[in-house]
C-alpha positions in Angstrom: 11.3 2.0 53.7 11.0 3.4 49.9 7.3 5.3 50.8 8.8 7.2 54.4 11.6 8.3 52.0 9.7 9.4 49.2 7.4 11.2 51.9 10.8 12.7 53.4 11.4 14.1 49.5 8.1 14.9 49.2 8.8 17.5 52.1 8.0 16.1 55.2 10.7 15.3 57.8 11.2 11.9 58.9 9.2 11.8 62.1 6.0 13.8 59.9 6.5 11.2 57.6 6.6 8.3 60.2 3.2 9.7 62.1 1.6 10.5 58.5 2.1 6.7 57.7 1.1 5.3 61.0 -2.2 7.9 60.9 -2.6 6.0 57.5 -2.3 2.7 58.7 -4.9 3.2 61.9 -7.0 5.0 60.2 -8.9 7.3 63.0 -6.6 7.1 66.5 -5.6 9.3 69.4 -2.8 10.7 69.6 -1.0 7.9 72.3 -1.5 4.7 69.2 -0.2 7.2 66.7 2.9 7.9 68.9 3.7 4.3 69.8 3.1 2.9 65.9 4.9 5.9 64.9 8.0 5.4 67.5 7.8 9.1 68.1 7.6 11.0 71.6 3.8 12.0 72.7 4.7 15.2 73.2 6.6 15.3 70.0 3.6 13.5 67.9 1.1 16.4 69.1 3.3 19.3 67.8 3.6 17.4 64.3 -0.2 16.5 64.1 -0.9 20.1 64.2 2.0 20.5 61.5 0.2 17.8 59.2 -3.2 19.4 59.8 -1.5 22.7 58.8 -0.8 20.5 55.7 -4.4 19.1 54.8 -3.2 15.7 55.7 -4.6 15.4 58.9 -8.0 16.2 60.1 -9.2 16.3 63.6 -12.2 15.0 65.1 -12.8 16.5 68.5 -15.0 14.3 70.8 -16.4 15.1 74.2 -13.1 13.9 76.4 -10.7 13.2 73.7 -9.5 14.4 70.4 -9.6 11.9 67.3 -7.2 12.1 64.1 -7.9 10.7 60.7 -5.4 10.9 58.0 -6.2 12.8 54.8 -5.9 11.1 51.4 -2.1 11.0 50.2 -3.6 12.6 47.1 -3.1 16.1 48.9 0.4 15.9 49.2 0.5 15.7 44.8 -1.6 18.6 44.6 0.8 20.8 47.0 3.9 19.5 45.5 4.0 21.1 41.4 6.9 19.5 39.9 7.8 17.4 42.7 4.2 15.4 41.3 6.1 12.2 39.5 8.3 11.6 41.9 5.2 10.9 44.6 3.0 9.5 41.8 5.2 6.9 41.5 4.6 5.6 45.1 1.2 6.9 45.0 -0.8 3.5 44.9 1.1 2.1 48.0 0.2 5.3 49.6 -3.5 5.4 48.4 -3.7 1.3 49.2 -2.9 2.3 52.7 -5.4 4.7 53.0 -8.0 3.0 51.4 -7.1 -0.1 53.2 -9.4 1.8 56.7 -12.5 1.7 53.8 -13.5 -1.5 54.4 -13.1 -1.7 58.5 -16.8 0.4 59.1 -15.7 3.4 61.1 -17.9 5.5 62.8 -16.9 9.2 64.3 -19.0 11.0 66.7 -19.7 15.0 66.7 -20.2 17.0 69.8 -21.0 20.6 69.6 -22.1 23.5 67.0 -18.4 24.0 65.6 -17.7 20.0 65.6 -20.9 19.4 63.2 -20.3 22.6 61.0 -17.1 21.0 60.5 -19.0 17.7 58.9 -21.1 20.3 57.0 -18.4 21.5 55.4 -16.7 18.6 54.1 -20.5 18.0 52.2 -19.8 21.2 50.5 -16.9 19.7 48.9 -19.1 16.6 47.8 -19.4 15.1 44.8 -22.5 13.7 45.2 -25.1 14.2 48.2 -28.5 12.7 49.1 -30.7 14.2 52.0 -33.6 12.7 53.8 -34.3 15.7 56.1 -36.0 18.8 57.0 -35.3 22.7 57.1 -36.5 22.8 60.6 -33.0 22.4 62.4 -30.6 23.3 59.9 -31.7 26.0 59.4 -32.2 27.8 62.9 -28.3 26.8 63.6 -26.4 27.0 60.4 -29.0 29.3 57.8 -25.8 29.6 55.5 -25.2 26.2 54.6 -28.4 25.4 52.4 -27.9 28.3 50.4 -24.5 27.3 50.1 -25.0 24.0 49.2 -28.2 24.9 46.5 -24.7 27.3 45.0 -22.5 24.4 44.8 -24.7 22.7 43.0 -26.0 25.1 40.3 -22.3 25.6 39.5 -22.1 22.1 38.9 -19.6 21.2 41.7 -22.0 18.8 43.4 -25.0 16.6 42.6 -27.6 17.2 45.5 -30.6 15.3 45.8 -33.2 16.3 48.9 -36.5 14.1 50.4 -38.3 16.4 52.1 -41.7 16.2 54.1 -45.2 18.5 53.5 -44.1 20.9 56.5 -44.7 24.4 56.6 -41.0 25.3 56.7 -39.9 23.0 54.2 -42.5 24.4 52.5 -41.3 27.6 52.2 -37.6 26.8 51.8 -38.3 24.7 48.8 -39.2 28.4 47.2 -36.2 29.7 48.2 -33.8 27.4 46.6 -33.0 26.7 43.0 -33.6 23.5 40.6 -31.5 22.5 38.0 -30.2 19.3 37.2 -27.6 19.1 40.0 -30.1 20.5 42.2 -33.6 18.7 42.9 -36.2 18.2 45.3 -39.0 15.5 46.0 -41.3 15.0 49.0 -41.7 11.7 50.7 -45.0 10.2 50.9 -47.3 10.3 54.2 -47.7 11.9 56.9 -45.0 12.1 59.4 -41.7 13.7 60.1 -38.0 13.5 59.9 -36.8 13.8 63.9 -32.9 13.8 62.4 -31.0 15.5 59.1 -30.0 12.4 57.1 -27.1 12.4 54.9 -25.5 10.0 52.7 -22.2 11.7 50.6 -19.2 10.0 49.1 -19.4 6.4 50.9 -20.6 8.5 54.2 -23.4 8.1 56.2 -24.4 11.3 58.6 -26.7 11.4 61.1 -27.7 14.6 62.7 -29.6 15.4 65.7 -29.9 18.9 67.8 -32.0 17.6 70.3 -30.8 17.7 73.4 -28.4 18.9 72.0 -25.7 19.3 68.5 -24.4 16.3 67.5 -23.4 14.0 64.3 -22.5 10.9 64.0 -20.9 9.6 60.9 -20.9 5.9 59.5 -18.0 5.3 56.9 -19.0 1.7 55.6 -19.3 0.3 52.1 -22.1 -2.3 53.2 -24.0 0.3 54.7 -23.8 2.9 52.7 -24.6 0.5 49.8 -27.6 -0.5 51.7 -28.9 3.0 52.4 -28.5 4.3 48.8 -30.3 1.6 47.8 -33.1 1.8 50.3 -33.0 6.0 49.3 -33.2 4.7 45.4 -36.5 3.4 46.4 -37.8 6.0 48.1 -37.1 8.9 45.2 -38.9 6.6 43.0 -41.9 6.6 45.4 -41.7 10.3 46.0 -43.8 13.1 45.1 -42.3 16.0 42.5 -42.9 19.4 43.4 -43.9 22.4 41.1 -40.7 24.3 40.3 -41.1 27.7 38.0 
């Protein structure tokens, strides 16, 4: 097949290049459909996952009894590769049409655990465009880096961060601490009330975050949905309330 041996050119070996395109195909798998789409020994499909992840072109997503893998977008492999770049380019779209192919089957990945859902916070960092419905409560008690973070990002004009907060105390007092610009702005829902969960919607991603019982995410990748949120979050920043920034 021309795309395993432009892969194998590329720099991967033949079996990283057979479980990189069978990750592609499924999408989000355990490690047992990788090996048998991939033809490739379990034992042997473990030790190259964690090769690929080494890479940036596998990600794991570890779950309470099992460990998930999602492919990364082939797009890595160009940006690690320097002159090697037209000669993967080339295949490029039957890479990317693979990939993108897992877009339109709704996937949804679950979070478990304080270093699992920092790892969900992380990929928001990297964001081009972010829209909360939340508040400070949670957040910040288990991860008071990230807003700051975040509020960074945007002022440097690396992301586009919207946030629908409530009248709380806390929120309150974090909307001082952060700074406006035009990548960075804040509005207040109307009513009373409260958000029980961080809300997230970033790059075709919906994020759900509780830490009650205990830390969790889930995350909903699905075009009709996330359509269907941003539009119902359209409505309600046009019904919101603008705070006084200096």
């Amino acid at each position: 097949m021309e795309i395993l041996d432009t892969l194998k050119q590329a720099g991967l070996n033949e079996k990283q290049a057979a479980v990189y395109m069978a990750l592609l195909e499924l999408g989000t798998a355990t490690v047992h459909p990788i090996a048998t789409k991939a033809q490739v020994k379990r034992p042997t499909t473990y030790l190259i996952l964690e090769d690929l992840q080494a890479r940036g072109l596998v990600s794991v997503v570890p779950r309470a009894r099992k460990v998930l893998y999602t492919a990364e977008s082939p797009e890595k492999i160009v940006s690690d590769l320097g002159r090697k770049q037209d000669l993967v380019k080339r295949y490029l779209p039957q890479l990317l049409a693979l990939y993108n192919a897992k877009v339109d089957k709704p996937q949804v990945l679950l979070f478990e655990g304080k270093d699992a859902v920092r790892e969900v916070y992380e990929r928001i960092l990297d964001a081009k465009e972010v829209a909360w419905f939340s508040t400070i409560r949670d957040i910040i008690s288990v991860y008071p880096d990230f807003p700051k973070k975040l509020n960074d990002e945007a002022m440097k004009g690396r992301v586009k961060v919207r946030e629908l907060l409530t009248k709380s105390p806390a929120d309150l007092e974090y909307i001082k601490t952060m700074r406006h610009g035009e990548n960075f702005s804040q509005r207040f829902v109307k009513g009373e009330g409260d958000f029980m969960t961080d809300n997230c919607l970033y790059d075709g991603n919906a994020v759900f975050f509780s830490f009650q019982p205990y830390i969790s995410a889930i995350q909903i990748r699905s075009q009709g949905i996330y359509r269907s949120l941003t539009s119902l979050y359209e409505f309600a920043w046009k019904a919101s309330e603008p705070i006084d920034t200096p």
